[in-house]
MOPAC internal coordinates of N, CA, C and O (Angstrom, degrees):
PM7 1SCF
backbone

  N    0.0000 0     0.00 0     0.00 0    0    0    0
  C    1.4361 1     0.00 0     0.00 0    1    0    0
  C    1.5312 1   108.60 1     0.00 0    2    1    0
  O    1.2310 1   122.97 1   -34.91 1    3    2    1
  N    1.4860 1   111.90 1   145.09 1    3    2    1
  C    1.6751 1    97.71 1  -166.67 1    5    3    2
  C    1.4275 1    82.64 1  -100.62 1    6    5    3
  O    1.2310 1   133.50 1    -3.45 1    7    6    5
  N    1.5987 1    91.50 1   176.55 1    7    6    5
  C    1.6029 1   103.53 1   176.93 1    9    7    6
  C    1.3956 1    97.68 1  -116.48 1   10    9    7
  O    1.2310 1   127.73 1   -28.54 1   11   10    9
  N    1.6523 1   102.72 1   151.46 1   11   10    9
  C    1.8085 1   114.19 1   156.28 1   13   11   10
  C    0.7470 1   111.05 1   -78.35 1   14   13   11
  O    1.2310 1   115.55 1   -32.51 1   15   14   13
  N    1.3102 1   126.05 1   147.49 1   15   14   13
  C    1.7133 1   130.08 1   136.34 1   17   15   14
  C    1.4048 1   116.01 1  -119.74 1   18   17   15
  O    1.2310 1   126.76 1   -34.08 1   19   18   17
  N    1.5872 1   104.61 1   145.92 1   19   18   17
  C    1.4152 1   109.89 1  -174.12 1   21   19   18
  C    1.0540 1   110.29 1   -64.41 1   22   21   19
  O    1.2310 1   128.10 1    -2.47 1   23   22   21
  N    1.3150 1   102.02 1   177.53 1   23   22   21
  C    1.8118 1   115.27 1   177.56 1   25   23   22
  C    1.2901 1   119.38 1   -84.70 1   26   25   23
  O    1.2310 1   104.51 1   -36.05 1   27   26   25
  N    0.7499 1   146.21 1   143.95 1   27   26   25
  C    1.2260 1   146.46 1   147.88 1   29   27   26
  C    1.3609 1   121.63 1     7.69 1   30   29   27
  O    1.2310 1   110.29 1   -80.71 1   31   30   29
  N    1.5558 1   135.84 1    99.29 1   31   30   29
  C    1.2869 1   109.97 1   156.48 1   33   31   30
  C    1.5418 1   127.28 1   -57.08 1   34   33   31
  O    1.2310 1   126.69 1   -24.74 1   35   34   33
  N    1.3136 1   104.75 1   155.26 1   35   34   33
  C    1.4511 1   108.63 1   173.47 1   37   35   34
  C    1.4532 1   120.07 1   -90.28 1   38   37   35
  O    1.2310 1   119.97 1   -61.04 1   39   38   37
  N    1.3851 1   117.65 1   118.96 1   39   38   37
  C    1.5195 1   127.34 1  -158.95 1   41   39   38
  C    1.7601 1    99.83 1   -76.01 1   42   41   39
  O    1.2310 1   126.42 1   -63.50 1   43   42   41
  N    1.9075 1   105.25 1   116.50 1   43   42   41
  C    1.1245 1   105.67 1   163.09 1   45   43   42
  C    1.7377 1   126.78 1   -37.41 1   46   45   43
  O    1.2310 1   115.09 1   -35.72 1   47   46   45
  N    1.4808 1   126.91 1   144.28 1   47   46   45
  C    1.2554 1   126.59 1   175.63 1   49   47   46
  C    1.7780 1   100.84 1  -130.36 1   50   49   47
  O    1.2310 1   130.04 1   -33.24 1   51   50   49
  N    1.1954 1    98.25 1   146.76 1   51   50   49
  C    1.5183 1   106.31 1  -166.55 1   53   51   50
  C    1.8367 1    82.73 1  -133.12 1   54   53   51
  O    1.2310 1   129.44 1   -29.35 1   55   54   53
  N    1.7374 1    99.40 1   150.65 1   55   54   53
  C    1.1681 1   110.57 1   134.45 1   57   55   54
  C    1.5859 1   153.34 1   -61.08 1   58   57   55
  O    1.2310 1   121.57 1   -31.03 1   59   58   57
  N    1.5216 1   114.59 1   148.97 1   59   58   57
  C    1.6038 1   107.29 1  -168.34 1   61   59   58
  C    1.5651 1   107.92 1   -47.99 1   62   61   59
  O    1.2310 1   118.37 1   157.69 1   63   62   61
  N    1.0999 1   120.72 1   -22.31 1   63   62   61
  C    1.5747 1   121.09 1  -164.75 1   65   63   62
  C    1.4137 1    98.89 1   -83.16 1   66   65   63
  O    1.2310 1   122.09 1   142.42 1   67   66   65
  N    1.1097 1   113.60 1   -37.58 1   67   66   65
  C    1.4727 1   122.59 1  -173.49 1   69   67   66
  C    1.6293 1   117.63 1   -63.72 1   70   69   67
  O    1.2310 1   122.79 1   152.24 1   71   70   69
  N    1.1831 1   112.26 1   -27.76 1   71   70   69
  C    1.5679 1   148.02 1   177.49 1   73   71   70
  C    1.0127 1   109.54 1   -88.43 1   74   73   71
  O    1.2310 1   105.47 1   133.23 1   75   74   73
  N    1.4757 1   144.52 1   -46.77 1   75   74   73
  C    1.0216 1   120.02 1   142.98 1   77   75   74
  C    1.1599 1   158.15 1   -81.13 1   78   77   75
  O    1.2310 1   125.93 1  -157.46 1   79   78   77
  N    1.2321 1   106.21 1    22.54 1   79   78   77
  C    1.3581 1   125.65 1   172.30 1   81   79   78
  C    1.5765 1   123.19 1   -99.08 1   82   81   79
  O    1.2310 1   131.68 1   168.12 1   83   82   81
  N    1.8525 1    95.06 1   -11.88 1   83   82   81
  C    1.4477 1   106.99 1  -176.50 1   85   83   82
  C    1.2789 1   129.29 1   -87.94 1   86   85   83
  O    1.2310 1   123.14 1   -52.04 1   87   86   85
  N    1.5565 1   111.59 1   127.96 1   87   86   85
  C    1.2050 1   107.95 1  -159.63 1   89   87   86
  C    1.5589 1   110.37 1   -46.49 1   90   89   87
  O    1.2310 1   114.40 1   159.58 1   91   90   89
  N    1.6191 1   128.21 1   -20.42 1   91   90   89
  C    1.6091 1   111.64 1  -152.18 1   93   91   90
  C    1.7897 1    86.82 1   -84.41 1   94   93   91
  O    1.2310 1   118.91 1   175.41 1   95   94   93
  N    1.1787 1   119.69 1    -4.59 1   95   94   93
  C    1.5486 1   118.16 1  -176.23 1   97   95   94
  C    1.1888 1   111.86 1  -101.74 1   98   97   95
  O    1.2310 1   116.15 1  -173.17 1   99   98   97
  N    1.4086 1   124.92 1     6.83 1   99   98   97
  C    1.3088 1   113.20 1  -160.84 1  101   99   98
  C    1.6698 1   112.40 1   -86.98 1  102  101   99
  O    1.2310 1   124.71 1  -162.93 1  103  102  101
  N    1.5697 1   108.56 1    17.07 1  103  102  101
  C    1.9864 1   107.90 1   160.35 1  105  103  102
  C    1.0247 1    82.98 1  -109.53 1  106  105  103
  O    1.2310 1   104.33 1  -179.21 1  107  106  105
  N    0.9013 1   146.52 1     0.79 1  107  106  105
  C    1.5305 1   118.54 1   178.00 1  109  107  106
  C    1.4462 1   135.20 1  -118.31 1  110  109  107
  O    1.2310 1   128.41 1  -150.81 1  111  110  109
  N    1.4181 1   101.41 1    29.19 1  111  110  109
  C    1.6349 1   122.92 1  -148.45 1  113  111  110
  C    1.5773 1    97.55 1   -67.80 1  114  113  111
  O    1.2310 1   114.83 1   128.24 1  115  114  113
  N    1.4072 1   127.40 1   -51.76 1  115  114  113
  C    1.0146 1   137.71 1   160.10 1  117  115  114
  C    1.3177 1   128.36 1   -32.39 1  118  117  115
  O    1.2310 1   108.73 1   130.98 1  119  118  117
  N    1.2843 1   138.69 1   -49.02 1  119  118  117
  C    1.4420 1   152.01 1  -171.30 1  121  119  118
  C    1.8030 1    92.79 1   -77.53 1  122  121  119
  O    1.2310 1   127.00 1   133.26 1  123  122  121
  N    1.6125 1   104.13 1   -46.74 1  123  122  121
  C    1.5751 1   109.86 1  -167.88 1  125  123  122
  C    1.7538 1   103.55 1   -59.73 1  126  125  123
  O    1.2310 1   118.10 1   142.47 1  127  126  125
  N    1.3378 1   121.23 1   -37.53 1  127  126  125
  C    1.0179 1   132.39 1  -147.55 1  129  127  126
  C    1.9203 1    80.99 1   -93.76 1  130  129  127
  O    1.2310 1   128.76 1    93.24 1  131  130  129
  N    1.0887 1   100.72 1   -86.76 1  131  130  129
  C    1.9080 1    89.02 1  -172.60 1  133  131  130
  C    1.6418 1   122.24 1   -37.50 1  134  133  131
  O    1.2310 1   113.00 1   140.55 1  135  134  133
  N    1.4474 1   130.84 1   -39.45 1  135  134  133
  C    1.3666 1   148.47 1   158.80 1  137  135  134
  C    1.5234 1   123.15 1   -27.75 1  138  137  135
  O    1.2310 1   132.00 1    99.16 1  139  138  137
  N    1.2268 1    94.43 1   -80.84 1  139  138  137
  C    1.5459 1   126.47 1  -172.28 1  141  139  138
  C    1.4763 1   108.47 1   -63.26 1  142  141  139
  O    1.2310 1   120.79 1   -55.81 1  143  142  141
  N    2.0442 1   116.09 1   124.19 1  143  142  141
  C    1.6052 1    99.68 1   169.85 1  145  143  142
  C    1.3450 1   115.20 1   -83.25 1  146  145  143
  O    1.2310 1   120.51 1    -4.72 1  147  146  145
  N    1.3577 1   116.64 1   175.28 1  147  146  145
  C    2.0871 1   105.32 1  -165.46 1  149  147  146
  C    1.0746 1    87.92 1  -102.78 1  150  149  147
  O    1.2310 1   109.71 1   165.49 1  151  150  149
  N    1.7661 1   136.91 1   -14.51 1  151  150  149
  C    1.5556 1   110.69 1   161.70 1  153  151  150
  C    1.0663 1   124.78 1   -85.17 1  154  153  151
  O    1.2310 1   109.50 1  -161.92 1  155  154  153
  N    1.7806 1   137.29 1    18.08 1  155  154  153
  C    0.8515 1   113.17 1   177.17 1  157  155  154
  C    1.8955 1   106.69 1  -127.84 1  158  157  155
  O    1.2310 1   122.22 1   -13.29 1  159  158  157
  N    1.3745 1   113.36 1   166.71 1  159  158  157
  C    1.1973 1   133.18 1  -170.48 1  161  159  158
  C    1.6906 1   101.91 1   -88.13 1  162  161  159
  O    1.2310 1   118.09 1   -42.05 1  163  162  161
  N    1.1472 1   121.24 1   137.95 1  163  162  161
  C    1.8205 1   117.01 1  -176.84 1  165  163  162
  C    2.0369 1   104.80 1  -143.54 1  166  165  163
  O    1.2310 1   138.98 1   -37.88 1  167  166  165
  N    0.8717 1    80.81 1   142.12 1  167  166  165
  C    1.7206 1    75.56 1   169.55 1  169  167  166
  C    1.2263 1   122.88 1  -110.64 1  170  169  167
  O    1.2310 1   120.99 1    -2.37 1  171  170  169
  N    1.3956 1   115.71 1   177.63 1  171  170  169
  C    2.0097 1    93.69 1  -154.72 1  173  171  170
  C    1.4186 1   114.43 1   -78.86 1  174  173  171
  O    1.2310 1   117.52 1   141.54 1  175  174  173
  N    1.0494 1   122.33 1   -38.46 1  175  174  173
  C    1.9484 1   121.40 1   132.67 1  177  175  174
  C    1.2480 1   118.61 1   -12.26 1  178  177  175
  O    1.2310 1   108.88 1   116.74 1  179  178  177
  N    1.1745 1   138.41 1   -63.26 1  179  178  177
  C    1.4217 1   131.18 1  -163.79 1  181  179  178
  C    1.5825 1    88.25 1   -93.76 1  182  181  179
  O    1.2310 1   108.81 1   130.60 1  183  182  181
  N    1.1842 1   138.55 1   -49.40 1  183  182  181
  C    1.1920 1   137.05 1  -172.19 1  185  183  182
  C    1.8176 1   113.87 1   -53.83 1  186  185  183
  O    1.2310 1   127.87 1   142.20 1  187  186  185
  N    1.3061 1   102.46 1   -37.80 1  187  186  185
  C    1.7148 1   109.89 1  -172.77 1  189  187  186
  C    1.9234 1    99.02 1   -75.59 1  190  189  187
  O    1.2310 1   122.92 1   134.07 1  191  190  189
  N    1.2882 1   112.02 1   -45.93 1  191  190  189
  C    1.1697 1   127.34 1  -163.58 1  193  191  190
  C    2.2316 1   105.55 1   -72.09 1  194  193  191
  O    1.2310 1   126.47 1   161.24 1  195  194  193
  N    1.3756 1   105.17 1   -18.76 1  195  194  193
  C    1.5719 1   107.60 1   163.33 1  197  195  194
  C    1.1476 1    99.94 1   -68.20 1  198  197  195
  O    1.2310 1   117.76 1   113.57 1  199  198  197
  N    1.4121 1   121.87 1   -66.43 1  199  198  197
  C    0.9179 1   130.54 1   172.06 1  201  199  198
  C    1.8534 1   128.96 1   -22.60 1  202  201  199
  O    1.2310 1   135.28 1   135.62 1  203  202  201
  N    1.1377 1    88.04 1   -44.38 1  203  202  201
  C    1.7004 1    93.70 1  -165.98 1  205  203  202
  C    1.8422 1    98.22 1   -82.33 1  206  205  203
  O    1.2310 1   126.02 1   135.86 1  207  206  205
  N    1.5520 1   106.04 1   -44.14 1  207  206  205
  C    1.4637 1    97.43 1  -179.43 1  209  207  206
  C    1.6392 1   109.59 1   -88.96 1  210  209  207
  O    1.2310 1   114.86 1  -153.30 1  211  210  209
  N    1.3721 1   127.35 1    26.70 1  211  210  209
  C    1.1698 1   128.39 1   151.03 1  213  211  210
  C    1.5925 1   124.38 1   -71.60 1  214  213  211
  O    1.2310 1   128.66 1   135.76 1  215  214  213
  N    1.4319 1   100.92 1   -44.24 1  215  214  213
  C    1.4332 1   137.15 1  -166.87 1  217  215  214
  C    1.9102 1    95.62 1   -75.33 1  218  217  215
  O    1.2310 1   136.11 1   142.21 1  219  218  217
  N    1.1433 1    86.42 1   -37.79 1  219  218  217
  C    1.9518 1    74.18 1  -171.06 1  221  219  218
  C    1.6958 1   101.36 1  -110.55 1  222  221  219
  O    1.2310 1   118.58 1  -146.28 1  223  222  221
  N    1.0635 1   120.31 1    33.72 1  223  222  221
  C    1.3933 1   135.78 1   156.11 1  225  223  222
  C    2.0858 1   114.17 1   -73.02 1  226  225  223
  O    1.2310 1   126.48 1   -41.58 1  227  226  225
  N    1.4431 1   105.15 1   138.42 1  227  226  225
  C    1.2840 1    80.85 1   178.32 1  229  227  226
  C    1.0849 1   130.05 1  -112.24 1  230  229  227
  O    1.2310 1   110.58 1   -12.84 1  231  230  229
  N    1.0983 1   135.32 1   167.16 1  231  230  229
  C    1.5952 1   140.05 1  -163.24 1  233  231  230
  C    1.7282 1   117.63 1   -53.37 1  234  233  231
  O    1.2310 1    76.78 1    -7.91 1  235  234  233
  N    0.8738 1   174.87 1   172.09 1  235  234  233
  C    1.3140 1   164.60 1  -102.40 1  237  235  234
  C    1.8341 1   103.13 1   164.33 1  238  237  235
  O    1.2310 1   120.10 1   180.00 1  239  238  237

């Protein structure tokens, strides 16, 4: 007998404001704030992951 599996949930997206206000961001309010555009919506996946290839960007 095969099995289903569901689909995919669809990953909440919040605004930058919303992100920074959130506690799981709150060391990183700064990075969120220079990073992040304010028109757009990100989910905490895409949001952590600016983040991460911000961080391993190199110095100039």
């Amino acid at each position: 007998m095969a099995t289903k599996r569901a689909a995919p949930a669809a990953e909440a997206k919040f605004q930058k404001e919303a992100l920074l206000k959130s506690e799981r961001f709150r060391d990183q309010r700064d990075l969120i704030s220079a990073v992040l555009d304010d028109d757009r919506c990100y989910s905490i996946r895409e949001a952590e992951e600016k983040i991460q290839s911000y961080m391993k960007g190199k110095v100039k």
